[in-house]
C-alpha positions in Angstrom: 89.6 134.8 169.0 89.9 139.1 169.2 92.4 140.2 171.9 95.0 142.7 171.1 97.6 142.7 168.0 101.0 143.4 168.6 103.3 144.4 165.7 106.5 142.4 165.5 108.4 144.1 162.5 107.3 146.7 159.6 108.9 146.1 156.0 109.7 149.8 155.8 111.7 149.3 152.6 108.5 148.0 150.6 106.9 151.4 151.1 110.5 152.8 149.7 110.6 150.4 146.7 107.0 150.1 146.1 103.8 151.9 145.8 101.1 150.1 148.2 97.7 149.6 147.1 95.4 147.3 148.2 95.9 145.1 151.7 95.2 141.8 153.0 95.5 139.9 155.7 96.8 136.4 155.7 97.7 133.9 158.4 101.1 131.9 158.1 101.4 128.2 158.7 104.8 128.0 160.9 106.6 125.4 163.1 106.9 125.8 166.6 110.5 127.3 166.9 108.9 129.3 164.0 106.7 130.7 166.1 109.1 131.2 169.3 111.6 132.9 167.1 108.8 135.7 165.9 107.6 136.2 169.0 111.2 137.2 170.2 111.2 139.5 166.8 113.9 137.5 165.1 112.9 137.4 161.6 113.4 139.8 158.6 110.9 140.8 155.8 113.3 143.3 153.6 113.4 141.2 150.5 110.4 139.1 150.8 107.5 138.7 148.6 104.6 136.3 148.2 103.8 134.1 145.2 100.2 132.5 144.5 101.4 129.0 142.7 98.3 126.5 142.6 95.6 128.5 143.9 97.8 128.7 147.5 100.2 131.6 148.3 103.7 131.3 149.7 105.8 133.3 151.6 109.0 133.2 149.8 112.6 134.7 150.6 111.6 135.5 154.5 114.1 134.9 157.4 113.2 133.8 160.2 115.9 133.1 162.8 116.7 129.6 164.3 115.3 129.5 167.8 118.3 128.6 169.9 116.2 126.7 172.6 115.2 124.0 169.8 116.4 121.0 169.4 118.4 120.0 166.2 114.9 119.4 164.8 113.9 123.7 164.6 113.5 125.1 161.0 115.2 126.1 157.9 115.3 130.2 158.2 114.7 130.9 154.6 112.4 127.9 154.0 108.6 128.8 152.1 106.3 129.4 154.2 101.9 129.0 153.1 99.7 131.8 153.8 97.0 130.9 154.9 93.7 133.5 152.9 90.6 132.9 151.3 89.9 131.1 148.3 88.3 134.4 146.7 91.2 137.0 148.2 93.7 134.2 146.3 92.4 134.0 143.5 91.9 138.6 143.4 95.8 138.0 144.0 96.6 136.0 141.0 94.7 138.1 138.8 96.2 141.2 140.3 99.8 139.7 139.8 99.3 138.2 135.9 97.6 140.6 134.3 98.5 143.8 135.9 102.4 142.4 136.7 102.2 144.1 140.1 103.7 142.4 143.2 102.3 141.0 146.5 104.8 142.5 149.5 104.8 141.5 153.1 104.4 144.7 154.7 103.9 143.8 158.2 104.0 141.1 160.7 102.1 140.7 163.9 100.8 138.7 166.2 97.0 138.8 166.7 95.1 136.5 169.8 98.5 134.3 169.7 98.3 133.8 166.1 101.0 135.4 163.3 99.6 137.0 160.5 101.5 139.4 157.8 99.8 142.2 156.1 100.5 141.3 152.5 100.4 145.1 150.0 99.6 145.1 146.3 102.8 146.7 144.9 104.1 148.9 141.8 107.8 148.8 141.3 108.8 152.8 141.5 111.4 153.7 139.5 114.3 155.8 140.8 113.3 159.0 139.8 110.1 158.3 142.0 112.3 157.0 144.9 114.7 160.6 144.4 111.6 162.3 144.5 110.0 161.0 147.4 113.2 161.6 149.4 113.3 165.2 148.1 109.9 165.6 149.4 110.7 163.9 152.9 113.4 166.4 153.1 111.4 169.2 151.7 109.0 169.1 154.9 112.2 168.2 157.1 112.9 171.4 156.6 109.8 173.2 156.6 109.0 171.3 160.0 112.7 173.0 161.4 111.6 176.2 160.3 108.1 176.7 161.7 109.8 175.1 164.9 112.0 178.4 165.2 109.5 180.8 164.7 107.6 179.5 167.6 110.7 180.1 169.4 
């Protein structure tokens, strides 16, 4: 299909909680207020994750916003949702989550030749001390940036 992709949302607190490996790319299986409601960016990944159960994966603990042009038939917001990958990345997944007890974390959504997919990241919990560190650094070249900004001055 090709065309353009257009980001809808970015699960900026999985790079905060997690350390991102490995990517993949999975389609979702949605309803059609589903869809409507992404493409108006009305959904929420912060506390998702993904699941493989049965050789499939779901999409657990997403939001995704009742479309207010629906009828009383639209969708449950915080319903599972199936992604859609191949039967080798699925099964890579559930080996990666078993034996390595890592997690699979939507990291971002978009919308690719009309179709949603979700950029699902192999995560490691950090701890807090990696979290306190990581936002030392952040500051660290914060401040660094500030300073070489008024010596050009």
């Amino acid at each position: 299909m090709g065309g353009e992709s257009r980001t809808i949302t970015v699960n900026r607190k999985a790079y905060h909680d997690y350390v991102i490996g490995d990517t993949y790319e999975a389609g979702l299986v949605l309803m059609g207020s589903e869809i409507k409601s992404i493409r108006a960016g009305r959904i929420n990944l912060k506390d998702a994750y993904a699941k493989v159960e049965n050789g499939e994966v779901w999409l657990l603990n997403s939001h995704i916003s009742p479309y207010d042009a629906a009828s009383h038939y639209g969708h449950e917001p915080g319903r599972r949702r199936k992604l859609l990958l191949h039967k080798k990345e699925i099964d890579e997944l559930e080996a990666l989550t078993k034996q390595k007890s890592l997690t699979l974390v939507p990291v971002r959504l978009y919308i690719k030749g009309g179709i949603a997919k979700v950029v699902l990241g192999v995560g490691r919990g950090k701890k807090l001390y990696d979290k306190r560190e990581a936002i030392a650094r952040r500051d660290q070249d914060r401040e660094l940036d500030r300073v070489m900004k008024a010596r050009k001055r």
